[in-house]
C-alpha positions, -999 to 999 in steps of 0.1 A, spaced: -478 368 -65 -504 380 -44 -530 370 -73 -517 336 -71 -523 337 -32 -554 344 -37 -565 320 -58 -548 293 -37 -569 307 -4 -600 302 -25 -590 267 -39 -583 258 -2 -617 271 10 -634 253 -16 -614 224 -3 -625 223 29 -668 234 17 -668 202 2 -650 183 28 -679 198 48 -705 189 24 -697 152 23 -688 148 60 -727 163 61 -738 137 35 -722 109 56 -743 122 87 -772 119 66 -766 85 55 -767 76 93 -796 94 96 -820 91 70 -811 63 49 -837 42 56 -842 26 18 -823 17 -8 -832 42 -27 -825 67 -2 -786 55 3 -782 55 -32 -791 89 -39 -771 99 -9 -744 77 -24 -743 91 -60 -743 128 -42 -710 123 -23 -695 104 -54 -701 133 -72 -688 157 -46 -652 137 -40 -650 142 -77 -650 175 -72 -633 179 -45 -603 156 -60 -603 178 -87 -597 210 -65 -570 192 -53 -556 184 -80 -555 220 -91 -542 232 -60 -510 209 -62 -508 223 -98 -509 257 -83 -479 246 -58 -459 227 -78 -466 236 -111 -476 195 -125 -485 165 -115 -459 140 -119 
């Protein structure tokens, strides 16, 4: 049990990193975006970092509740 407490705490903290990480890549879109090109490299980042971070979820619920239903 205490494994599986564990592993939670670090699927959490992971969690909230990259709810840090895009919150900072939103900042940076009101900050440095100033092309195109820019916002859409900005863009792709945080796209890639919700996936992540949706997946994290997704294994924590698993951890929880044992499926997704």
């Amino acid at each position: 049990m205490a494994a599986e407490d564990i592993q939670v705490r670090i699927c959490l903290q992971e969690i909230v990193k990259l709810d840090l990480e895009i919150k900072a890549c939103i900042q940076d879109i009101r900050t440095q975006a100033d092309s195109r090109e820019a916002l859409e490299e900005i863009n792709t980042e945080i796209r890639g970092k919700l996936r992540k971070l949706r997946k994290k979820i997704e294994v924590i619920y698993i951890m929880i509740y044992g499926s997704i239903t």
